[in-house]
C-alpha positions as CSV (number, residue, x, y, z in Angstrom):
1,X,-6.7,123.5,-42.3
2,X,-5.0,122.2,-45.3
3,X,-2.8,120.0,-42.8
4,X,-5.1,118.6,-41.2
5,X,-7.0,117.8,-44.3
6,X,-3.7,116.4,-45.8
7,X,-3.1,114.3,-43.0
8,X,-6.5,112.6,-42.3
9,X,-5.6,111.7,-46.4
10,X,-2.5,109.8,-45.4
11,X,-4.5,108.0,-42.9
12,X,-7.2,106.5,-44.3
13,X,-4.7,105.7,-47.6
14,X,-2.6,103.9,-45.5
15,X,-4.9,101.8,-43.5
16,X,-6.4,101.0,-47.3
17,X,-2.6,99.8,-48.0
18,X,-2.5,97.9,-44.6
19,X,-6.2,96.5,-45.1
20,X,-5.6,95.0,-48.8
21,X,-2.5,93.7,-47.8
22,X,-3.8,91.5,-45.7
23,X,-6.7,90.5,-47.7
24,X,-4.6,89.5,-50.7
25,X,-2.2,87.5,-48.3
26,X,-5.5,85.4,-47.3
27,X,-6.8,84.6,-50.5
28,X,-3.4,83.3,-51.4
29,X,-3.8,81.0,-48.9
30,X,-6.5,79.1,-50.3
31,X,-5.1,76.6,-53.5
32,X,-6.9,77.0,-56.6
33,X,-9.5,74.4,-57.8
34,X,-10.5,73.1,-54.6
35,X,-13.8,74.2,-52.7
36,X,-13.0,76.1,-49.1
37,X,-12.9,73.9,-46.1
38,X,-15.5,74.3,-43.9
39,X,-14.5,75.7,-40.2
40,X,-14.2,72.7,-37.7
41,X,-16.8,73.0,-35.2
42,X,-15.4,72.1,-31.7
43,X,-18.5,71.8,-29.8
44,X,-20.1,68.1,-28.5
45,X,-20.8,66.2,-31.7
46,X,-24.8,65.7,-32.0
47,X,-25.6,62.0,-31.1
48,X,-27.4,60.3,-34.5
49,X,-31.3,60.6,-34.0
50,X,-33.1,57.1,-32.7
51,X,-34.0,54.4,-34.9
52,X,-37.8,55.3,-34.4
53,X,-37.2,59.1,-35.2
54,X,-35.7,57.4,-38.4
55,X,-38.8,55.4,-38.9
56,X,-40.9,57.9,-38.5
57,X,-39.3,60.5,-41.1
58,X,-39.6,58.0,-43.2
59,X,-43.2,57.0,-42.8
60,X,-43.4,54.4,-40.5
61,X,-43.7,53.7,-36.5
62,X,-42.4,50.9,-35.1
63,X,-42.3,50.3,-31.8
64,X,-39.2,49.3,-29.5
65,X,-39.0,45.8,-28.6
66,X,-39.3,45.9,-25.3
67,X,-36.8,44.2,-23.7
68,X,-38.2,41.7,-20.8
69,X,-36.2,41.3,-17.4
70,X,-34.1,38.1,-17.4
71,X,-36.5,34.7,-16.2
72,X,-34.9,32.1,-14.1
73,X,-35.3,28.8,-15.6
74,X,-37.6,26.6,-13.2
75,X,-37.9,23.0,-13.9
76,X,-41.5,22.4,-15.5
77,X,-44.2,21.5,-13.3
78,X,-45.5,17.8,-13.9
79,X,-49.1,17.9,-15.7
80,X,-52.1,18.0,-13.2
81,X,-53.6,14.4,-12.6
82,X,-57.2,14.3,-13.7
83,X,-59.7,15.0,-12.2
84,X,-61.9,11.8,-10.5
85,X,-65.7,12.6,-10.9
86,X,-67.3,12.8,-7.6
87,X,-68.6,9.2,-6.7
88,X,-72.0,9.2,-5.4
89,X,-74.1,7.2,-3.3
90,X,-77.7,6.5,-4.6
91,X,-80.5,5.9,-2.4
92,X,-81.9,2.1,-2.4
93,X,-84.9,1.1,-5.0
94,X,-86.7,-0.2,-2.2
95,X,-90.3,2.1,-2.1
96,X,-89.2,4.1,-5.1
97,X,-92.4,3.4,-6.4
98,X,-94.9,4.6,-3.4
99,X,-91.9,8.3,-3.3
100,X,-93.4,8.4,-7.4
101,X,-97.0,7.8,-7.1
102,X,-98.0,11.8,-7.1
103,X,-96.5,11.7,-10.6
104,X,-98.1,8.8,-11.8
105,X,-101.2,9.6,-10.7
106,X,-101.2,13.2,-12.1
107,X,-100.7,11.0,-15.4
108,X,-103.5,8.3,-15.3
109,X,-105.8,9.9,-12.8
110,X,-108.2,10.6,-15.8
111,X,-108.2,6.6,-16.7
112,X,-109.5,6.0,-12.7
113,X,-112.1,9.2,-12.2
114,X,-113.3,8.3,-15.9
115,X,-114.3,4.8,-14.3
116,X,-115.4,5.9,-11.2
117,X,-118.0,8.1,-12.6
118,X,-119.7,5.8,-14.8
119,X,-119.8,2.9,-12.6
120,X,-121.4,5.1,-9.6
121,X,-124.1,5.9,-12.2
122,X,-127.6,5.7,-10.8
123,X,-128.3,4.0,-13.7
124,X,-126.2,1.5,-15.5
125,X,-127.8,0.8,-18.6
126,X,-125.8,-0.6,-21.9
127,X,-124.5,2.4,-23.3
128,X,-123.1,3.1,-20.3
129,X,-121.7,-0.4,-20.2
130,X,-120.4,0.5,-23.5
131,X,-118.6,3.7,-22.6
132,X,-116.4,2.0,-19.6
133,X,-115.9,-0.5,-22.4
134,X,-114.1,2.6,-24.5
135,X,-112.4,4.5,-21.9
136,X,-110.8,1.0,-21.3
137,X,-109.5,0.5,-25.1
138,X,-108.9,3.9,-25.2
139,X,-106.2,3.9,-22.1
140,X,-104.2,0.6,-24.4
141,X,-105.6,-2.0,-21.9
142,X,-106.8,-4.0,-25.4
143,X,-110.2,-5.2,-26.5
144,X,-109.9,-8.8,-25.0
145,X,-108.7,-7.1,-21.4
146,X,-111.4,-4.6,-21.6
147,X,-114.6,-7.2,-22.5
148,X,-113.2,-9.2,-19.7
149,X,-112.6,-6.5,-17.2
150,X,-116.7,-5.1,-18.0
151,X,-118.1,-8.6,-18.1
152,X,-116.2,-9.6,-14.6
153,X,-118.0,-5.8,-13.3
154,X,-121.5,-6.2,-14.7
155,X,-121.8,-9.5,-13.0
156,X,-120.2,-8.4,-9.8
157,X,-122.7,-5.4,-9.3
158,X,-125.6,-7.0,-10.6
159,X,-124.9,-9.3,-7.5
160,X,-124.4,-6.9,-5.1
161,X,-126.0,-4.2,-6.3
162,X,-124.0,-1.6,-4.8
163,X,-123.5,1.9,-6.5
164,X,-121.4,3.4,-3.2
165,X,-118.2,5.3,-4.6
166,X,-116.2,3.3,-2.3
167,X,-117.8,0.0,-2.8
168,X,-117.1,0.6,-6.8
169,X,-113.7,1.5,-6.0
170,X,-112.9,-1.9,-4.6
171,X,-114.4,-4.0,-7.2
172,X,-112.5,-2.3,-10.0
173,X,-109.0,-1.8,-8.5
174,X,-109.7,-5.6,-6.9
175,X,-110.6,-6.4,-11.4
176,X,-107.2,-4.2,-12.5
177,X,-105.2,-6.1,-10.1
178,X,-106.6,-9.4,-11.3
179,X,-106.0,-8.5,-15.1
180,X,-102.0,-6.9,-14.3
181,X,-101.3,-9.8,-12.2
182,X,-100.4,-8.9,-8.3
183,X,-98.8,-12.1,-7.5
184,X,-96.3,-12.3,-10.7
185,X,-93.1,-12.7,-9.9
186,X,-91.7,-9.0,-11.0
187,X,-88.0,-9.4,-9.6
188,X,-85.1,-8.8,-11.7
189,X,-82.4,-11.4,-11.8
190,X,-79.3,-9.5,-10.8
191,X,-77.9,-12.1,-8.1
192,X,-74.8,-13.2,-8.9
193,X,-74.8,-17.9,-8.5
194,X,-71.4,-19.0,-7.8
195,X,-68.1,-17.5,-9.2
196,X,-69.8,-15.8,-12.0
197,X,-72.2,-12.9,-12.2
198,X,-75.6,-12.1,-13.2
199,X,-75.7,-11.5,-16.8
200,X,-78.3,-8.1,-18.0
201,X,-78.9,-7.2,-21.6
202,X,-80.6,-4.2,-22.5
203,X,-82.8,-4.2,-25.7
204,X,-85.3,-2.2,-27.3
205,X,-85.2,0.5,-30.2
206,X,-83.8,3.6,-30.4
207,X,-85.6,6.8,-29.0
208,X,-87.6,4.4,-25.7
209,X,-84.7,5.3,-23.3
210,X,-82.9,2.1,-23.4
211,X,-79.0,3.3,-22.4
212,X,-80.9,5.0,-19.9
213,X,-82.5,2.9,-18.4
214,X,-79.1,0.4,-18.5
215,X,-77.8,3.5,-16.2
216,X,-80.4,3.9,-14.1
217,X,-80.5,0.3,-13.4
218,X,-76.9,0.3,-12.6
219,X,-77.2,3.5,-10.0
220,X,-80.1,1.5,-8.4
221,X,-78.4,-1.9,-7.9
222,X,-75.2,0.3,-6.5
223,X,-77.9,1.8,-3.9
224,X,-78.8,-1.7,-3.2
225,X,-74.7,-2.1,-2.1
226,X,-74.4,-4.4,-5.1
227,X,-71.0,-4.1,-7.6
228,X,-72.0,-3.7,-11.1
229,X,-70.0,-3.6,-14.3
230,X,-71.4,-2.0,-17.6
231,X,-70.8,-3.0,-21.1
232,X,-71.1,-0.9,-24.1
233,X,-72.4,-2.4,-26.7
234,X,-74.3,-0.1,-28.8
235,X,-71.5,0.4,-30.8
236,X,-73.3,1.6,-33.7
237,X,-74.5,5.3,-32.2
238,X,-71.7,7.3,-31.5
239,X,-72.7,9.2,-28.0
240,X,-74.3,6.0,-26.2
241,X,-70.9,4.7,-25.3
242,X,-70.0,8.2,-23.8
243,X,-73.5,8.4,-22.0
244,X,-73.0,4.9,-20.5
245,X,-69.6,6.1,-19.4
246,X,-70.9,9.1,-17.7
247,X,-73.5,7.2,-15.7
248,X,-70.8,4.5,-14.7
249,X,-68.7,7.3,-13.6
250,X,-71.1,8.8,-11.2
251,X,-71.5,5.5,-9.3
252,X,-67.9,4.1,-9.7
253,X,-69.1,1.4,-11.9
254,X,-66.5,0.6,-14.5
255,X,-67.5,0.4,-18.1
256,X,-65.9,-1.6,-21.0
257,X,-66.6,-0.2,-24.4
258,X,-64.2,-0.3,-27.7
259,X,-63.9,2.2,-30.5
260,X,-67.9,3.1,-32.5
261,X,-67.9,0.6,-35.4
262,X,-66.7,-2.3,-33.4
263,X,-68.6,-5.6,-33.2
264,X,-70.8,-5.7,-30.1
265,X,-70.6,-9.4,-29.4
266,X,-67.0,-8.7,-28.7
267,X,-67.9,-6.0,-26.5
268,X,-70.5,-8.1,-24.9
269,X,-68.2,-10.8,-24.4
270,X,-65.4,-8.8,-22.9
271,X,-67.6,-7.1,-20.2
272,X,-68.7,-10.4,-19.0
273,X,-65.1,-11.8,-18.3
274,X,-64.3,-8.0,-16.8
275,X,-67.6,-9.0,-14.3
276,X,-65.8,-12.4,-13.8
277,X,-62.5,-11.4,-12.7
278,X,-63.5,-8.4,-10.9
279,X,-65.8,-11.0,-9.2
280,X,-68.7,-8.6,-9.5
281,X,-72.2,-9.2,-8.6
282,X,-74.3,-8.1,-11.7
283,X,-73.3,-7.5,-15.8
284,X,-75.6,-4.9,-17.5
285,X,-75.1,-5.1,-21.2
286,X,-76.5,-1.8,-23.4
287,X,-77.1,-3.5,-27.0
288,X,-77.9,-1.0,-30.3
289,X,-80.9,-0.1,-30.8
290,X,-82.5,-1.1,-33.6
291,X,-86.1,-1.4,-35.9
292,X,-88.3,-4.7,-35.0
293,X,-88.9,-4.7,-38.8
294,X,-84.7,-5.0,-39.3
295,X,-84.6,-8.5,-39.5
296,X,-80.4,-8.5,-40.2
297,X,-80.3,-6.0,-37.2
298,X,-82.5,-8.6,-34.9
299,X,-80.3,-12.0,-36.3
300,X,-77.2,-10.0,-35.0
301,X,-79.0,-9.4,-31.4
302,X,-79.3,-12.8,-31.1
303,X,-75.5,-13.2,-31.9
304,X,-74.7,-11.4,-28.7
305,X,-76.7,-13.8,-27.0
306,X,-74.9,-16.6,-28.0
307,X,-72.0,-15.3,-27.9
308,X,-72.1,-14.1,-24.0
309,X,-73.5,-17.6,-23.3
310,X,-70.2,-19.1,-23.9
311,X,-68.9,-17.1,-20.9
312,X,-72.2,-17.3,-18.9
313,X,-75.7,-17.5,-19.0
314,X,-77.9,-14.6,-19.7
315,X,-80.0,-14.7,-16.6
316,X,-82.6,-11.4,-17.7
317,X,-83.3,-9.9,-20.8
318,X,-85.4,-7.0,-20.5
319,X,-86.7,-5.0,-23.7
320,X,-87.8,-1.3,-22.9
321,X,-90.8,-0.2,-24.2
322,X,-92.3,3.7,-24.6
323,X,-95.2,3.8,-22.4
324,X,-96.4,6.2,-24.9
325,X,-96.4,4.4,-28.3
326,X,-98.9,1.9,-27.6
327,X,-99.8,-0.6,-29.9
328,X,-96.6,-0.1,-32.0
329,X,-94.6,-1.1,-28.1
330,X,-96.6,-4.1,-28.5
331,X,-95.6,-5.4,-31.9
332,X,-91.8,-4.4,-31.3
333,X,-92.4,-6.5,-28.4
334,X,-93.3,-9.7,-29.9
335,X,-90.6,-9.7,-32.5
336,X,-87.9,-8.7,-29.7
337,X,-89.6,-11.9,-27.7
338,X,-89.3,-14.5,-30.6
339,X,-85.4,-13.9,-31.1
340,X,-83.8,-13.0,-27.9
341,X,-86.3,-14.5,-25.4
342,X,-87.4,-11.5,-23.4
343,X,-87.9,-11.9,-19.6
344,X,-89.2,-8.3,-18.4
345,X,-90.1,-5.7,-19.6
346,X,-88.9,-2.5,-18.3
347,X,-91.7,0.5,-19.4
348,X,-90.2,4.4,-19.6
349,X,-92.2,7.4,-20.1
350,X,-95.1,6.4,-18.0
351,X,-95.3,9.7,-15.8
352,X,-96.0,11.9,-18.8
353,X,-99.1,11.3,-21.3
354,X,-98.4,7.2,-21.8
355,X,-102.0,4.9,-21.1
356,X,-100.8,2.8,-18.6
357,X,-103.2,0.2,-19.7
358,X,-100.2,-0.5,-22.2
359,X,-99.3,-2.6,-18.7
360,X,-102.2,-5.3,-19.0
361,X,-102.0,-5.3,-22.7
362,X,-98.1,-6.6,-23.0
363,X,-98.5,-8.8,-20.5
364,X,-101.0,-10.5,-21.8
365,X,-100.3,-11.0,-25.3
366,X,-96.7,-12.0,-24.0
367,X,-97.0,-13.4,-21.0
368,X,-94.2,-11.5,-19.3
369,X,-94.1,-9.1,-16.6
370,X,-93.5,-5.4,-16.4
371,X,-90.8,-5.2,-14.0
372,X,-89.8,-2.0,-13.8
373,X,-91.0,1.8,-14.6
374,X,-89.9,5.3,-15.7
375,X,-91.4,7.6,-13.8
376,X,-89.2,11.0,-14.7
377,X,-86.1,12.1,-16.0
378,X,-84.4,12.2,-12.8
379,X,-81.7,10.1,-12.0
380,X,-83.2,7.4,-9.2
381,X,-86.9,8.0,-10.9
382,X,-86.6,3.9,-12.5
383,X,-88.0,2.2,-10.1
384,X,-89.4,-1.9,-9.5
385,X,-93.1,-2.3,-11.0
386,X,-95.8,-2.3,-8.0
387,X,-98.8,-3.5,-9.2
388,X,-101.2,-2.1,-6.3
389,X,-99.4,1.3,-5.8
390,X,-100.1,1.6,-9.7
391,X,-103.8,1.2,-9.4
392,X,-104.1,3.1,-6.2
393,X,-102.2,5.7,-7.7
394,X,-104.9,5.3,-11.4
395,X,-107.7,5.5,-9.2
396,X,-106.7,7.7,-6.8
């Protein structure tokens, strides 16, 4: 027992010996004053994290450029020509007029009923006498034109006594007719004589339709198969340039404008020896609009006058007139008449609520014709003035 007890001593002392032995050698390994080196780790080194894992710890997210495939390099493709507005091909002016007369009698019916019922009167005493007298002022025909028109009627059915609707129909449209004039000559001068062409200005105020109108007349002399050149010069309002532009375009008619501010004589000049060389048949000239009561405006109108004449005569000058403003059309159209010599007169607006006695009225005070008429805002709605489709279409 005591062996045994002795001997497990001796054991465990000497594996105490053994153990501290080796734990002294190992500590004398490391040198003193230096920190113990850390155990070198043999497994894969970790790869360092992303840029974006970076970005992120610190606060922010980008994201990756992306990287695009490689693009071959193609030569450039050459810029698209512009363009060319469609050219089109208006109908003929020839019986415009009579295609129009539902609209313009929807407008001035009223004028011919209005007559119509007081002259078929059972009785025509003096007040009703009186009252044709006013429905005539009233519709612009003027005093002088409406006296006349009721004197020439009194005496023509006191003669024949007549009060048939029909019978009173004739005698007034046969009196309108007389008083707008159905044998005036009413063409416009747009045939070319010789090597040079006929010569159109435009003139009138602002606000009647006058670039309009230059269009319009263009598109209709095109239908007629005639070659026309425009010239812009209103130079003075910035979009009537563009507008003439657009209607030359949709006809092929070319236009010669210059830059806004530019003097229009010039303009007017150089569209004229464009119509010359191109050996055109007709040269519409848009001028600026401008107040009657402008009398530097209407001295410089006349300039382009006599300034085209030294290329060519001016063979029409028409002045457009708003069916609508009545007398004040009239007085713009004396003063327009004394300095630029007007030779028609073209009349817009006379489908909506114009008088259309405006007609009789202009024509008498100036002596000049109405020659043509705006009967809508279409494009081929100017047409050449008809005197007896007019007062078939008044009276219905």
């Amino acid at each position: 027992m005591d062996i045994t007890l002795l001997v497990s001593i001796i054991v465990v002392v000497a594996l105490l010996v053994v153990g501290g032995f080796f734990l002294v050698r190992t500590r004398s390994s490391v040198t003193p004053g230096k920190e113990e080196t850390k155990p070198e780790v043999t497994d894969t080194p970790k790869a360092p994290a992303p840029e974006e894992d970076r970005e992120r710890d610190e606060g922010t997210v980008r994201t990756p450029p992306a990287h695009a495939p490689p693009v071959e390099e193609t030569e450039p493709e050459a810029p698209a020509a512009p363009v060319e507005p469609e050219i089109e091909t208006p109908p003929p002016s020839e019986g415009r007029m009579v295609r129009l007369r539902a609209r313009l009698a929807r407008s001035q019916s009223s004028l011919g009923q209005g007559l119509l019922n007081l002259l078929s009167a059972k009785n025509l005493d003096e007040d009703t006498w009186e009252e044709i007298e006013d429905t005539l002022i009233t519709a612009d025909i003027g005093v002088t034109s409406a006296t006349q028109i009721v004197e020439n009627l009194r005496t023509r059915v006191k003669v024949l006594g007549t009060r048939d609707t029909e019978e009173v129909r004739g005698l007034l449209r046969n009196e309108l007719l007389e008083q707008i004039g159905a044998d005036t000559d009413r063409g416009v001068r747009t045939t070319p004589h010789g090597d040079r062409p006929a010569v159109v200005m435009v003139v009138g105020v602002n606000g009647t339709g006058k670039t309009t109108t230059t269009g319009k007349l263009a598109r209709a002399l095109v239908g007629d198969g005639r070659s026309v050149v425009l010239g812009a010069a209103d130079t003075f309002r910035a979009a009537a340039g563009e507008q003439l532009q657009t209607w030359g375009s949709r006809v092929g008619a070319p236009v010669v404008r210059k830059e806004e501010g530019a003097d229009p004589a010039s303009v007017a000049f150089d569209a004229v020896a464009r119509g010359i060389e191109d050996g055109v048949d007709t040269v519409i000239i848009d001028t600026a609009g401008r107040l009657h009561t402008k009398t530097g405006l209407m001295d410089e109108l006349g300039k382009v006058k006599r300034v085209v004449e030294k290329k060519s005569q001016v063979d029409e000058v028409l002045l457009v007139l708003d069916a609508t403003t009545g007398q004040n059309g009239l007085r713009q159209a004396r003063v327009f008449a004394e300095v630029v010599n007007v030779t028609g007169i073209a009349l817009t607006k006379l489908d909506g609520t114009a008088k259309g006695g405006i007609i009789v009225q202009v024509q008498r005070e100036l002596g000049v014709p109405v020659k043509l008429v705006g009967l809508g805002e279409g494009p081929d709605d100017l047409a050449p003035f008809d005197p007896e489709v007019f007062v078939d279409a008044i009276l219905g």
